[in-house]
C-alpha positions, 0 to 999 in steps of 0.5 A: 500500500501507499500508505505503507510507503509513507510510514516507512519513509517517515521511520527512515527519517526518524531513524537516520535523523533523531538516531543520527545513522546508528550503526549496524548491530547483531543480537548475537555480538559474540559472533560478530567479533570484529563489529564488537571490537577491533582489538578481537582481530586475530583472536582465535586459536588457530590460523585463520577465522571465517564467518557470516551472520545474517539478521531479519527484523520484522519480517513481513511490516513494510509491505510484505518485506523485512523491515530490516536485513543485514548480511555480514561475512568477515575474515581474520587471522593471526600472525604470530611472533617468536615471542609469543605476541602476534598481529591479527589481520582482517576485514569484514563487508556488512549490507544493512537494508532498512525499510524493505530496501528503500534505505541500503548501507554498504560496510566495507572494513579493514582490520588490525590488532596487536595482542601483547602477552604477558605473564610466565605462560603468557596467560594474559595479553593486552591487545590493541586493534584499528579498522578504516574503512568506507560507507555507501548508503543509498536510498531509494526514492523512485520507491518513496511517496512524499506528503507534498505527493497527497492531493485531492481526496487524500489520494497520492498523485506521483507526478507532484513534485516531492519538495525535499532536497534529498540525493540518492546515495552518500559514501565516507571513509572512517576510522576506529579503534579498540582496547582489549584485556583477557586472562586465562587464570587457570585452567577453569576460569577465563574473562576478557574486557574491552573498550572501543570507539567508532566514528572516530572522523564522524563523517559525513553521513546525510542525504539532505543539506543539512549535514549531520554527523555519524556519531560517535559509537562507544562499546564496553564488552565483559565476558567470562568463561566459567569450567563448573564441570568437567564438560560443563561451563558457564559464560555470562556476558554484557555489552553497553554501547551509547551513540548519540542519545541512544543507549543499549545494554545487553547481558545474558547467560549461556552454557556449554556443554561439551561432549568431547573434544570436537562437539559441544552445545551451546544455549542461553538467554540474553536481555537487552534492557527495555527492548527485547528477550533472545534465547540462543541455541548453537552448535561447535563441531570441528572448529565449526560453529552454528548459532541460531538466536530470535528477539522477542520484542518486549518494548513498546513497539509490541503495541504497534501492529505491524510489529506486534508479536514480530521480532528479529532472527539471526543465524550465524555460521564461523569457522576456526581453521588449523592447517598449519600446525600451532606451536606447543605452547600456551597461546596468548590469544585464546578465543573468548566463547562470551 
């Protein structure tokens, strides 16, 4: 419908203007490392990771079609030093569609990190990471009904001019940054912290003339691996991320079942406050990890039809390989599982 259209190019406003072209972001963070920070750059044991990671929100609200979707594949690896240190060297591409596709944004990125180890079985390491990288967003308004379109008898005539002074795509180039901590204490307990910031430039990022900013993206992470048992673990997690005026806090509990050295379960639940309740379900074969994750709305949005009793699926799939031999000694960049 029409109407649809209107609405959708209203909450395209609201969300590129109010919100200032807030970032892309995944229920499942702890599968999208190097979105949460770039000092996870090559933070695996192993030699190289693989992932892609795919959300759907709404499906079905914007005239039959999502509301958004966003594909991300990424790529990462370290580069190990004789002294136990290493380099992680990587990128990712993410393509965010809002409002059935009339808005597109494309993420291109490159990322690097450097992870010191410290510590007699360098069981403890400071890492230090950087990523730039440019933004396309277009939008699409030959799919757009303005309200200067709205004639006689509330019906919309497309030959009348839109009066908005809008283009159709912008691009930027932008830089980032990340801190991150993680000690293996002992062989059943494990945490890691960080820090990082987005935007750093806060480029240029509008299609009207009045310029507005990307803002500025900060994002603290906190994750622990707890061994209760011996093929049980427990890995509470929380991120807070703040971008302009909007704030987001996600924690949550998961559990890791492992039934022997290649296969393992993973199933938990996380909350993020005022927003929406995600229980996860995934699967680590192999070096392969398979993760299955669903918002259940729980804002007030609940109370609009269209999305009513519609949240937003996300399904993960990474890789970890090994085809070359890792020395025998205690790696300084364990993997956090979060």
């Amino acid at each position: 419908m029409k109407f649809n259209r209107l609405i959708c190019f209203i909450l395209v406003l609201c969300l590129g203007g109010s919100v200032a072209a807030q970032d892309v972001h995944f229920s499942q963070f702890y599968n999208a490392p190097l979105l949460l920070n770039p000092a996870l750059t090559g933070k695996i044991n192993g030699t190289f990771r693989a992932g892609v990671i795919y959300r759907n929100q709404w499906f079905g609200a914007v005239n039959g079609r999502s509301a958004f979707s966003t594909p991300m594949v990424s790529f990462d690896m370290p580069i190990r030093m004789g002294n136990g240190d290493a380099f992680g060297v990587g990128g990712y591409v993410v393509n965010d569609r809002s409002s059935g596709g009339l808005l597109n944004r494309i993420q291109v990125v490159l990322s690097g990190a450097y992870h010191k180890g410290f510590g007699e079985d360098n069981n403890h390491a400071l890492s230090l990471g950087f990523q730039a990288g440019f933004n396309q967003r277009r939008l699409d308004l030959a799919g757009i009904n303005f309200s200067s379109m709205l004639g006689d008898n509330y019906t919309f005539d497309p030959t009348l001019p839109s009066q908005e002074n809008l283009g159709e795509s912008t691009t930027n180039f932008d830089v980032s940054t990340g801190l991150g901590w993680s000690s293996k204490v002992s062989d059943r307990f494990y945490f890691s912290v960080g820090v990082a910031a987005y935007n750093l430039i806060t480029p240029y990022n509008t299609f009207n003339s009045n310029e507005e900013d990307n803002m500025r993206r900060i994002t603290g992470t906190l994750g622990l691996d707890i061994r209760v048992a011996k093929r049980f673990s427990l890995l509470p997690s929380v991120i807070y991320q703040n971008q302009a005026k909007a704030q987001e806090t996600n924690l949550g509990l998961a559990g890791a079942v492992d039934f022997n050295k290649d296969f393992a379960m993973l199933f938990g639940a996380y909350y993020r406050v005022k927003d929406a309740v995600i229980p996860y379900v995934g699967a680590d074969y192999k070096g392969f990890r398979l993760g299955l994750s669903y918002d259940i709305n729980a804002s007030s949005l609940n109370r609009i039809e269209t999305t009513k009793n519609v949240g937003a699926v996300e399904i993960s799939l990474m890789y970890v390989g090994r085809y070359i031999a890792l020395p025998d000694v205690t790696s300084v960049i364990y993997c956090p599982r979060f």
